[in-house]
Each structure stands twice: as structure tokens, then as C-alpha cells.
N, C-alpha and C positions, 0 to 999 in steps of 0.2 A: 420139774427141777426146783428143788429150795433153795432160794435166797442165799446168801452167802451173809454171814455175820461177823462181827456187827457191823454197823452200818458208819461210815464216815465221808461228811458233806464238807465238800471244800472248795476254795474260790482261792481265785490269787488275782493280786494288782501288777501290774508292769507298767514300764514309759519305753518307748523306743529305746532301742540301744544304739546309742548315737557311733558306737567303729562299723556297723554296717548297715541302718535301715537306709530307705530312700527318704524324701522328701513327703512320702506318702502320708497323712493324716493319718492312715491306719496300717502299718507293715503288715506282712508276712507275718505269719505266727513262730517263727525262728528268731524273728527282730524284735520279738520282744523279751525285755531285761525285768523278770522277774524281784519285785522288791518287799510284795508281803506276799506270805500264803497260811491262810488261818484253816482248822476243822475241828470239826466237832464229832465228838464221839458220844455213839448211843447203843445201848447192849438191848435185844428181844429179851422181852424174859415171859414169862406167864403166873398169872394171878389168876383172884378169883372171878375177873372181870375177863378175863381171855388174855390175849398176849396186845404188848404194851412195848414202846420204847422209853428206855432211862438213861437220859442224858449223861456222862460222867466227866465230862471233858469237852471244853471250848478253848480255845487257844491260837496263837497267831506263834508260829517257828519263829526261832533265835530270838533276836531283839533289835534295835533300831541300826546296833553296829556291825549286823551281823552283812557279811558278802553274797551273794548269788547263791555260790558255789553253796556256802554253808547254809544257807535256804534249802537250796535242794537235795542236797546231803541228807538234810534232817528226813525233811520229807518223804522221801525214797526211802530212807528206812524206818521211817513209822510204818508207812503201806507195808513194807516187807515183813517187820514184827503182827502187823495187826492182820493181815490179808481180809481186808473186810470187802465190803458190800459199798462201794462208791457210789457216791449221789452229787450230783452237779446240776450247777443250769446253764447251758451248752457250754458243757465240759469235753463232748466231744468234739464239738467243731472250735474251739479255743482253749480252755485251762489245760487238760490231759496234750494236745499237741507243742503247746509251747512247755510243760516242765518234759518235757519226752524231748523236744529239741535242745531245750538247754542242758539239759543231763546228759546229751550226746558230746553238745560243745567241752563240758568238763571232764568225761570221761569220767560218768558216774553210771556204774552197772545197778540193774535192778530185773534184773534173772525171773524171776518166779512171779513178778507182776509182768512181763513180755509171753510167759509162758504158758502161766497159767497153772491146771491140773489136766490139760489136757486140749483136746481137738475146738470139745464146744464147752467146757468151762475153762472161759478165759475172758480177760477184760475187751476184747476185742470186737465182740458182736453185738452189731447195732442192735439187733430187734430183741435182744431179750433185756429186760430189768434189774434180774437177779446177781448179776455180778457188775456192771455199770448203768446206773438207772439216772440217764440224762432228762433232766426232768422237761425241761425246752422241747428234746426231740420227740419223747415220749406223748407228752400233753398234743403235739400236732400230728400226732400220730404216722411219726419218723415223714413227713415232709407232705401229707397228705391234705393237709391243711398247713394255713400261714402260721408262722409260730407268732406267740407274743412273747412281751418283754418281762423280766421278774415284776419289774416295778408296776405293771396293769393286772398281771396275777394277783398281788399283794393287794392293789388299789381293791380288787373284785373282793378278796377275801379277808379284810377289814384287817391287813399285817402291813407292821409301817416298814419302809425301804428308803431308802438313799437318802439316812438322815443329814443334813447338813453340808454333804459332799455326796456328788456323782463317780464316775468313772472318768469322767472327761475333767475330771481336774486335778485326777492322781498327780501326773507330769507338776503340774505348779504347786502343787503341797513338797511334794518330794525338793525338786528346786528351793523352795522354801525352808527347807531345813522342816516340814512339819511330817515327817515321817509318821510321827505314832497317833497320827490322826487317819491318818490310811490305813495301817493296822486296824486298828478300832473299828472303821467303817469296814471294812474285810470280814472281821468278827459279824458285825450286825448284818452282813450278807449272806454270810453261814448260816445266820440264825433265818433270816426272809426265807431261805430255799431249805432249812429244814420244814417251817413248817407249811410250805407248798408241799413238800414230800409225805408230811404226816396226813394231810387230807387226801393227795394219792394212794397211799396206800388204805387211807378208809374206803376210798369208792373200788378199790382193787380187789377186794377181801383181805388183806393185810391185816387187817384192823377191825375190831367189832367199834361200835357206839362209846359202848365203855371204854376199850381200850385205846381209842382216842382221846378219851378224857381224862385218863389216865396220863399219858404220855404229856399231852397238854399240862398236865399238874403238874408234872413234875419236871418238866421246863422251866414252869414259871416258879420253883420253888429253887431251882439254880440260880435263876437270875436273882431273885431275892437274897441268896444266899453270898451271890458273887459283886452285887451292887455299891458295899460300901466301898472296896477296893479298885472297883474297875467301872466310872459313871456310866462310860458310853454303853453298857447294857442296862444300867440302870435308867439313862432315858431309852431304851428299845423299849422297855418291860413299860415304861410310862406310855411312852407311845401306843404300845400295844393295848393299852386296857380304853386312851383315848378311844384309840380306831375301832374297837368293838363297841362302842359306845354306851 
């Protein structure tokens, strides 16, 4: 079965949603109030190096003002425009179950990503890659081994993660009024668990030598490109040249 294209790596932040969680440090993935969800989009193509991915698109939905609703709105219908090839780091046991529940809450239909093309193409099954490749589940070999965290992937594979802000402190930026710092960090999440995906797919055959180096280029020829407007990839891209030393 081939891959589904192209490919779009996405994360989202939330805080409890304070009209129903518990008191619980970490709710139910229904209780959670979705308030960034960044991806990035990358097209296969083929060269004379073999086939490569080209990043064309990094981005965080709506904007600081925008509502849940219209979070998930956007979202929902990118996937449905793009019908791509989903990449996550446990997207299926978190990001994919909480915008599924909150799209329930708003009465946001999304038809043909529930559906699929069918029996066994659809986003729904665990064990194949090709149409949801949860990079978590997959790297432990859907639970056969302990999973690790992005941030020990990254540490292993000289790519910098959780610059400045973690996940455990969404809740008090947000509180804070520092909304577009979580954005930002969302973004540079995208970016951590595209390139755990890129070395996946090198050890998968996905990918030749070259066409990792390739794809590689030309990441870092976006970020170069997107840095004077937008720093926080401009310190990823800095980080990154750091941590390979």
C-alpha cells in the first residue's frame, strides 16, 4: 500500500477546559480546550537523488484571537482539502482524539477524514503508517517496547525541542495573555517531529541517503528563508546547527 500524500505533521496545545474537567492535573482528552494547532506541509517529489521531501508550509491556524471553534473549523478543513498522509508524536493516543472530540462538541463535520476511501484506507488503523504514521507509537513498535518522549528522541538525534517553554506551562502563558509564545513553540514542535519523521522514513526505505539530504536542505533553506519575519524558527534553525555541533 503507498503512502498517502503529502504529508502533514501536526501538534496542538490545550489547558483544561475549565466548564467541565475535574480537578485532575491531566483530564480526559475531551477536557481539553484546544488553543494552538500548528502543521506543516511537505510534497514527495522525485529528483535525481531519488525521492525527497519539500517543505511548503509551516503555520499555526487563525491567530491569537481566534476561538476554538474557529481553530477547529480551519483545521478540519485543511485535512479535508489536503487529504494527506498525517504524522504525529502520539497523535493517536492525544492530538487526533481531542480535535475529534472537540469537533463533536461544535458540530463540526469532517466526512472523508471519519471515512476514508475505504475498509483499510483510512485514518483509523493502528498498525499501518501510510495514512496516520504516529511516530511515538510506531518507534515502540505499537506498544511492544516502552515509548520515549520527543524531547530524548531529539536529545539522541542532535534536534533541539522544548525551546524556552514545555507543555506544562501552556496553562500559564495562556493565563498570561502570552498566547503567541505558544504558537511559536507548537511551530517548533512541528518542526522536532518532522525531522524524527525524516530519519524514519530513512531507516523505512522511504528515503535514500541522498534524499534525506535533500529534504534536510531544504528545510533548512525555509527556515532561512522564513527567519527574518518569524525569530522563533530562526532560533530553531540556530539551535539546530548548535546541537549537531
Amino acid at each position: 500500500m503507498a503512502a498517502r500524500e503529502p504529508i502533514v505533521v501536526f501538534d496542538i496545545e490545550t489547558i483544561p477546559d475549565g466548564d467541565h474537567h475535574t480537578t485532575d492535573d491531566m483530564p480526559k482528552v475531551l477536557f481539553h480546550r484546544v488553543v494552538a494547532i500548528s502543521y506543516l506541509r511537505a510534497n514527495a517529489a522525485e529528483g535525481s537523488d531519488g525521492r525527497y521531501f519539500a517543505v511548503d508550509l509551516l503555520r499555526t491556524g487563525g491567530d491569537v484571537n481566534s476561538t476554538e471553534k474557529e481553530l477547529l473549523t480551519g483545521f478540519w478543513q485543511f485535512v479535508e482539502k489536503a487529504k494527506p498522509r498525517l504524522v504525529t508524536f502520539n497523535g493517536r493516543g492525544f492530538d487526533l482524539p481531542v480535535v475529534k472530540y472537540r469537533a463533536l462538541k461544535y458540530g463540526i463535520a469532517a466526512p472523508w477524514f471519519a471515512q476514508g476511501d475505504g475498509k483499510w484506507d483510512n485514518y483509523s488503523g493502528r498498525y499501518s503508517v501510510d495514512w496516520h504514521c504516529d511516530l511515538m507509537d510506531a518507534l515502540a513498535d505499537f506498544g511492544a517496547s516502552k515509548a520515549c518522549k520527543l524531547s530524548e528522541i531529539c536529545d539522541l538525534f542532535g534536534v533541539p525541542s522544548k525551546l524556552g517553554i514545555d507543555g506544562s506551562q501552556v496553562k500559564s502563558y495562556v493565563e498570561a495573555g502570552r498566547l503567541a509564545e505558544v504558537r511559536n513553540y507548537c511551530e517548533t514542535d512541528v518542526l522536532a517531529t518532522y525531522l524524527v519523521f525524516l530519519r524514519f522514513a530513512l531507516f523505512r526505505g522511504e528515503l535514500t541517503v541522498a534524499g534525506f539530504q535533500a529534504s534536510i536542505a531544504i528545510l533548512k533553506a525555509y527556515l532561512t528563508a522564513e527567519r527574518a519575519g518569524r525569530s522563533h524558527l530562526g532560533q530553531f534553525s540556530d539551535a539546530w546547527v548548535a546541537a549537531a555541533g
